[in-house]
C-alpha positions in Angstrom: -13.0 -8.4 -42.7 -11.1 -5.5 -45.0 -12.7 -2.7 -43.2 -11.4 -4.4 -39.7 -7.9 -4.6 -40.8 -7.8 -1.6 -42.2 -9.3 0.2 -38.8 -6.7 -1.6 -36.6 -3.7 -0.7 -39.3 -5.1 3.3 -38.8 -5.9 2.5 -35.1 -1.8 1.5 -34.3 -0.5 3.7 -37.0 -2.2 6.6 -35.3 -1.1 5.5 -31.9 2.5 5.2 -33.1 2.2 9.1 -34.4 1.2 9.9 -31.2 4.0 8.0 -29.6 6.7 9.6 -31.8 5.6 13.3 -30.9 7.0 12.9 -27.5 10.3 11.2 -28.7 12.6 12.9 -31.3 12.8 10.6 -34.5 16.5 10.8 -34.1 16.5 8.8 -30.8 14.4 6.4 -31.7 16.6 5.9 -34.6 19.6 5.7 -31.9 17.5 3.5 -30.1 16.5 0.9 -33.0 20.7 0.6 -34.4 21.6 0.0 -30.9 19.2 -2.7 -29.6 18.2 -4.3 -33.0 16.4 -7.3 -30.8 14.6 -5.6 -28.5 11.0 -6.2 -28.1 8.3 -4.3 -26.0 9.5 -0.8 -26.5 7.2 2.3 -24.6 9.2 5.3 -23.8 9.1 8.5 -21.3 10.6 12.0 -22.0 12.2 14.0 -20.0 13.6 17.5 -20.0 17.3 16.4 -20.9 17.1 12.4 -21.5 14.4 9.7 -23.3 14.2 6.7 -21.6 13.1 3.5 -23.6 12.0 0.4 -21.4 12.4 -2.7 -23.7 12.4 -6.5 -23.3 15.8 -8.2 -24.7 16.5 -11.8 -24.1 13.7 -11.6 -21.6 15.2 -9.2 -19.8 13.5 -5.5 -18.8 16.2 -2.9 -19.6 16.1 0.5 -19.6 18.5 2.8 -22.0 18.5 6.0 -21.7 19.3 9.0 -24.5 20.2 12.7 -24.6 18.0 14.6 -26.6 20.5 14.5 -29.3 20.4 10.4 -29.7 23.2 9.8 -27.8 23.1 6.5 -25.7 24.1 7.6 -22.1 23.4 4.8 -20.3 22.0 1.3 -20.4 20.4 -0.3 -16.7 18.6 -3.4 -15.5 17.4 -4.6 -12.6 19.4 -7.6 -11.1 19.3 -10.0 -8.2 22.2 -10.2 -5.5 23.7 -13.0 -7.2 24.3 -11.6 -10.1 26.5 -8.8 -8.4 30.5 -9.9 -8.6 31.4 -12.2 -6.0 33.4 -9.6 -4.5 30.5 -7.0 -4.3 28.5 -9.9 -2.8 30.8 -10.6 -0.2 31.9 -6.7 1.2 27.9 -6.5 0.8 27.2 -9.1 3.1 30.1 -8.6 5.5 29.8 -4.7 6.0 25.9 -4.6 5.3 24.6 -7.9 6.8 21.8 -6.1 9.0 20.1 -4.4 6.1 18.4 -5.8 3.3 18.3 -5.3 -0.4 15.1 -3.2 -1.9 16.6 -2.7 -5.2 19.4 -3.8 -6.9 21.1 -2.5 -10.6 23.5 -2.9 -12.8 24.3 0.7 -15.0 26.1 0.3 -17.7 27.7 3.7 -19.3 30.6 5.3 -20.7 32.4 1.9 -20.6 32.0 1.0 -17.9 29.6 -1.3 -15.0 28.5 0.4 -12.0 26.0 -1.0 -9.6 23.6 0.4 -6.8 21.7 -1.1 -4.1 18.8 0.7 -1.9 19.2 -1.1 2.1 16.8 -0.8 4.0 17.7 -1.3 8.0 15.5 -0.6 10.9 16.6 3.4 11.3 17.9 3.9 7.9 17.9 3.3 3.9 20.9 3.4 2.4 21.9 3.6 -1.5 25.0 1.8 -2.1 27.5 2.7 -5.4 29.9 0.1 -6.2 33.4 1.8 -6.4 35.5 -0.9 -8.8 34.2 -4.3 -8.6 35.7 -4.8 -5.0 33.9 -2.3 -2.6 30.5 0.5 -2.1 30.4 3.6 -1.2 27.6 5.3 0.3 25.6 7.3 -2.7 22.7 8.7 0.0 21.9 8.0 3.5 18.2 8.5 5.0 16.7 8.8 8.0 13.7 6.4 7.8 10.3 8.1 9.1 8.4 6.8 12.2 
């Protein structure tokens, strides 16, 4: 029973070295004062950003950090009602013949921001909220036949 729990103490603490490598102690450090709570961490590096993918309050988020540990932005996927009732209603009045593929909230350098992917019959359109009252149109595609 020792031996076993000593292999699976060396078995994670190896994988955790491993894990570390990739991500600069200094941003997991970041990571760990700014989301005290979170649970379920794995994270992917980039060239300029780390992005951690966590579990708080049940909820998948995703924070992303400069190489540097700075926090530059904190995301997570949301459903339509969750949007501000005036997002939700210039959504459905101006973009009532698409529907929603992907939804977010971004939160970052004090402020909310929110995009949507529509997808129509001829086109998929991501959607930037502008304020909490209007979108503009981020990118417009052609979709393939």
């Amino acid at each position: 029973m020792l031996v076993w729990a000593l292999m699976l103490t060396v078995g994670i603490s190896s994988s955790f070295a491993k894990f570390t490598e990739t991500v600069s102690q200094q941003v997991i450090n970041a990571f760990k004062k700014d989301f005290t709570s979170a649970q379920d961490v794995s994270w992917e590096q980039g060239k300029t950003f780390a992005k951690a993918t966590f579990k708080m309050n049940d909820q998948v988020m995703f924070a992303f950090y400069t190489n540097d540990g700075e926090l530059a932005a904190v995301t997570r996927n949301i459903v339509s009602a969750q949007l501000p009732i005036n997002l939700q209603s210039t959504l459905k009045k101006n973009y009532g013949q698409y529907w929603i593929s992907d939804l977010f909230e971004m939160a970052a350098n004090n402020s909310t921001t929110y995009y949507t992917t529509l997808e129509g019959e001829d086109y998929r359109l991501i959607l930037k909220s502008n304020g909490s009252t209007g979108w503009e149109v981020f990118k417009k595609e052609k979709i393939k036949e």
